[in-house]
MIPAVEX-392874 format. One record per residue: x, y, z of N, C-alpha, C, O in turn; residue in three letters; residue number from 1. Coordinates in Angstrom, 3 decimals. Layout:
BEGIN
        n.u        n.v        n.w       ca.u       ca.v       ca.w        c.u        c.v        c.w        o.u        o.v        o.w    aa     i
          X          Y          Z          X          Y          Z          X          Y          Z          X          Y          Z   ALA   NUM
...
% end
This chain:
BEGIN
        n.u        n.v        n.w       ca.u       ca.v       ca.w        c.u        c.v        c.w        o.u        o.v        o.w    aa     i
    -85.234    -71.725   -163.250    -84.724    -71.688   -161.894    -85.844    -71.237   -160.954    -86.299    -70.155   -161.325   UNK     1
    -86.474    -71.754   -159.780    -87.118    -71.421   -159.059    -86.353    -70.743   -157.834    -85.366    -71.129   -157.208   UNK     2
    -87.554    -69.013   -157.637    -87.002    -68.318   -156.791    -87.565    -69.103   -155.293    -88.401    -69.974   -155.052   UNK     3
    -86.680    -68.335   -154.522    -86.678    -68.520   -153.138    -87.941    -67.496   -152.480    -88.137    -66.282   -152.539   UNK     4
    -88.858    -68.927   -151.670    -90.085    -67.751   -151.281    -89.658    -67.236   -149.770    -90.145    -67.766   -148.771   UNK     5
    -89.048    -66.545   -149.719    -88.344    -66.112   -148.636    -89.494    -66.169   -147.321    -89.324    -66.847   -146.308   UNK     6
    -90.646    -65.328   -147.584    -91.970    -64.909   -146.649    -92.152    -66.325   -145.898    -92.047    -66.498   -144.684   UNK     7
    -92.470    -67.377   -146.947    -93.044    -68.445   -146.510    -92.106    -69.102   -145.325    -92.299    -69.437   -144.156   UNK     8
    -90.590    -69.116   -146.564    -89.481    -70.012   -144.974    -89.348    -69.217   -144.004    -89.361    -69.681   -142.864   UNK     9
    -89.159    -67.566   -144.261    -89.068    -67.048   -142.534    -90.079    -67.601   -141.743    -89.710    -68.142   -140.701   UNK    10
    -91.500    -67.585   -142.056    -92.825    -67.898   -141.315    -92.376    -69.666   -140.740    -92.903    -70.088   -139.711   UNK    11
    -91.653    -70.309   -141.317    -91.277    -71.845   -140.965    -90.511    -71.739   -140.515    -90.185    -72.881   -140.193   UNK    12
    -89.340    -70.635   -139.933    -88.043    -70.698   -139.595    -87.970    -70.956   -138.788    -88.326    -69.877   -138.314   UNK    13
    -87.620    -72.098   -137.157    -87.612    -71.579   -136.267    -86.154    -71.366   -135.328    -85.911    -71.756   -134.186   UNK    14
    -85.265    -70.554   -136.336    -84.126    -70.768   -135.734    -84.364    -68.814   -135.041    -84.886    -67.841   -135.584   UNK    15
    -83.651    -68.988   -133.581    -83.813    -68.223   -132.799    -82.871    -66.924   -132.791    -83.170    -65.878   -132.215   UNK    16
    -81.536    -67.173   -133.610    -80.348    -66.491   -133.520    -80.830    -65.531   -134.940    -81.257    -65.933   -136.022   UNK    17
    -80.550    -63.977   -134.408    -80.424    -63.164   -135.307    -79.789    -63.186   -136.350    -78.602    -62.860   -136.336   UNK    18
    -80.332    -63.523   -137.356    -78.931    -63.085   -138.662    -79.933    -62.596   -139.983    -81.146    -62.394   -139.925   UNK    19
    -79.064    -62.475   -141.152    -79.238    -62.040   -142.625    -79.388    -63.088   -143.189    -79.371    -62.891   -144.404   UNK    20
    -79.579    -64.490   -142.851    -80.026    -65.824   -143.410    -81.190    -66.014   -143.616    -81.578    -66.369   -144.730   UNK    21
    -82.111    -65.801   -142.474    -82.996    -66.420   -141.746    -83.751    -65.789   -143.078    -83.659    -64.701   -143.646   UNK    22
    -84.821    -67.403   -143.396    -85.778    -67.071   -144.493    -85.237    -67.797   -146.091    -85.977    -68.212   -146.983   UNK    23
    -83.935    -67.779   -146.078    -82.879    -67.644   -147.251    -82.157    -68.900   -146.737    -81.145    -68.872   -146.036   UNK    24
    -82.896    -70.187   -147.231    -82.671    -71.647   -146.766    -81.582    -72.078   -147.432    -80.950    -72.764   -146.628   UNK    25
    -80.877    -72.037   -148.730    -79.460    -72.028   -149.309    -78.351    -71.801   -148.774    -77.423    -72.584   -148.570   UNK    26
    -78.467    -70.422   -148.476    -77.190    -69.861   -147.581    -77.393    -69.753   -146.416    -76.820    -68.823   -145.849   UNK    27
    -78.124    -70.497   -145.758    -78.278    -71.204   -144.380    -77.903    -72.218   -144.316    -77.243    -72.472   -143.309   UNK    28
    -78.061    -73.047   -145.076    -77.576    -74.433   -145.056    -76.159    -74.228   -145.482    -75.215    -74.544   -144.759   UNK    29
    -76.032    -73.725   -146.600    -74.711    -73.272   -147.208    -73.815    -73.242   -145.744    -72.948    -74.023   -145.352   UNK    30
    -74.368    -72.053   -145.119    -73.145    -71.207   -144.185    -72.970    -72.511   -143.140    -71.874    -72.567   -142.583   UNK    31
    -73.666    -73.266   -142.910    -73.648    -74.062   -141.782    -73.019    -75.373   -142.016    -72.444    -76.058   -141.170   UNK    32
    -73.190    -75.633   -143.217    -72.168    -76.784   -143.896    -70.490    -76.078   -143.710    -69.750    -76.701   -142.949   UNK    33
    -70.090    -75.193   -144.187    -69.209    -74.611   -144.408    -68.487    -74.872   -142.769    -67.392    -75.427   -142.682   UNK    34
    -69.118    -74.480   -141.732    -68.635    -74.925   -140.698    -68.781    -75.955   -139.740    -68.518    -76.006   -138.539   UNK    35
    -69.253    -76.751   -140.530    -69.791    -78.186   -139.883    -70.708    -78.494   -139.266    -70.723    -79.443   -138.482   UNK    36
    -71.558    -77.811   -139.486    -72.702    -77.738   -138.625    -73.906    -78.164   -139.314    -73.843    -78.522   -140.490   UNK    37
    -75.031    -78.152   -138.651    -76.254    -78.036   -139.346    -76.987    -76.780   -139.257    -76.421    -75.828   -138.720   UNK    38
    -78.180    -76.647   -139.713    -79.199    -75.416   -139.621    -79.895    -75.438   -138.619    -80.161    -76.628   -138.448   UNK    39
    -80.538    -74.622   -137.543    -81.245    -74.691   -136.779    -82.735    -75.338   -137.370    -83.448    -75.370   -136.367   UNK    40
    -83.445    -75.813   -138.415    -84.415    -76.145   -138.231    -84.012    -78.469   -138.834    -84.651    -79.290   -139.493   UNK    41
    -82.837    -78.495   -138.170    -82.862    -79.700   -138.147    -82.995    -80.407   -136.458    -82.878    -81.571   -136.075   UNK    42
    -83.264    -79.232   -135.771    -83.384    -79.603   -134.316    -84.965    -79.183   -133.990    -85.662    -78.476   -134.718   UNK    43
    -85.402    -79.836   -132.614    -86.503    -79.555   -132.145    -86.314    -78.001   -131.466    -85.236    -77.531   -131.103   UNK    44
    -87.312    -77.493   -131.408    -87.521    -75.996   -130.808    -86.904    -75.831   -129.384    -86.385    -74.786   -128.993   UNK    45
    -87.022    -77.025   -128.623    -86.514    -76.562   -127.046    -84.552    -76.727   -127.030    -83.690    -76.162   -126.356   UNK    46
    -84.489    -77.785   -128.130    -82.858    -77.706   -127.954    -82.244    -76.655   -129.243    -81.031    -76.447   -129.243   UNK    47
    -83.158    -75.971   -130.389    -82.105    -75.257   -131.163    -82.254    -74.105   -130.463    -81.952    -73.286   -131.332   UNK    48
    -82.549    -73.385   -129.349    -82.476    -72.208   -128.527    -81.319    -72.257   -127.572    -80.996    -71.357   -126.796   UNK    49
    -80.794    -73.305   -127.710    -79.384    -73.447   -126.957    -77.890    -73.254   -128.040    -76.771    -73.456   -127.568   UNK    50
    -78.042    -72.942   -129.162    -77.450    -73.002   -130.337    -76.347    -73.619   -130.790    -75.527    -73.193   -131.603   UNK    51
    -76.379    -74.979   -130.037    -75.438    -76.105   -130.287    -75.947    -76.571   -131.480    -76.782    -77.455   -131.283   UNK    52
    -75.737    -76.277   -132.808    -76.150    -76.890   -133.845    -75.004    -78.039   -134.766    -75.149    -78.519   -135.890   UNK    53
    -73.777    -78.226   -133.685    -72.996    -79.595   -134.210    -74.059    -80.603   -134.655    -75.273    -80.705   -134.479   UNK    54
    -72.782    -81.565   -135.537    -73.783    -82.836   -135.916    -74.226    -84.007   -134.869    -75.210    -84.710   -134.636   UNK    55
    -72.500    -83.724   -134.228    -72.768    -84.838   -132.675    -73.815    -84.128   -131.864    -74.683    -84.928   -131.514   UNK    56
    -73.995    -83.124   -131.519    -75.842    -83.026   -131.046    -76.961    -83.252   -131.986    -77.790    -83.988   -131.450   UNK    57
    -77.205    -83.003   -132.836    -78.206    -83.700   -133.757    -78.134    -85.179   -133.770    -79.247    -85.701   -133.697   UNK    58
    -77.206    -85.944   -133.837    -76.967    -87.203   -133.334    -77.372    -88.096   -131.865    -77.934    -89.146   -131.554   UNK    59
    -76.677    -86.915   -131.206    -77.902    -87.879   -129.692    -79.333    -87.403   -129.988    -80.422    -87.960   -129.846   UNK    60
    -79.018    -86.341   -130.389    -80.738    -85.898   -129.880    -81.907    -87.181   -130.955    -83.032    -87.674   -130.876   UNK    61
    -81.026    -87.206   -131.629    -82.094    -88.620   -132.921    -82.199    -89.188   -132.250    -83.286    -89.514   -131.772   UNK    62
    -80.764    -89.698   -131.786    -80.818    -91.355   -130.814    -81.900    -91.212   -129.460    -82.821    -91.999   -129.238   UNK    63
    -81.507    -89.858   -128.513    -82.574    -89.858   -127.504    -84.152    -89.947   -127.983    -85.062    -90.453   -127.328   UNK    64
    -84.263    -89.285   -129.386    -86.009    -89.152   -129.419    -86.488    -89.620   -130.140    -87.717    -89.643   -130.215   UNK    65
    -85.577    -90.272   -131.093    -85.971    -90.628   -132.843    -86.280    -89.847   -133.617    -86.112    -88.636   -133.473   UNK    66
    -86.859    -90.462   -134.716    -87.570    -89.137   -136.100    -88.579    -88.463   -135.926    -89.006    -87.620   -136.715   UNK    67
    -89.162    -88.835   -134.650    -90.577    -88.328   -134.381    -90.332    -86.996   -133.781    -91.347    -86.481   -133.313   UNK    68
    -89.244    -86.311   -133.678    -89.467    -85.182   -133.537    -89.064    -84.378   -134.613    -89.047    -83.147   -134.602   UNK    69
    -88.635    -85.346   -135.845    -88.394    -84.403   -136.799    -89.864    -83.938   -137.812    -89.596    -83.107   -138.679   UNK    70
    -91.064    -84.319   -137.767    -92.053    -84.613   -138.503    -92.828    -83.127   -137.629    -93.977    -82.780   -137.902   UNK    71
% end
């Protein structure tokens, strides 16, 4: 089983909202599935600071910009 390098994903994290996740990419994704949502690092930096992380915003925002802001 490979551990979780926690150091490395906080340093990649760029989700803005305080929590006991952040770093701990499982139960981030986990918690955010659970409520339909996505994770803050499936959005670009200027819109996951607004913390609309529905799928229908991840959805326009593809359609407005394409994949090129996911790279």
């Amino acid at each position: 089983m490979k551990t979780c390098t926690f150091e490395k994903n906080k340093q990649n994290c760029n989700c803005t909202y305080p929590c006991s996740k952040k770093g701990i990419c499982c139960e981030c994704i986990s918690y955010h599935r659970r409520i339909n949502e996505l994770p803050a690092c499936y959005f670009p930096s200027d819109i996951e600071h607004t913390y609309d992380r529905s799928i229908e915003n991840f959805i326009r925002i593809y359609k407005e910009r394409g994949s090129a802001y996911l790279q």
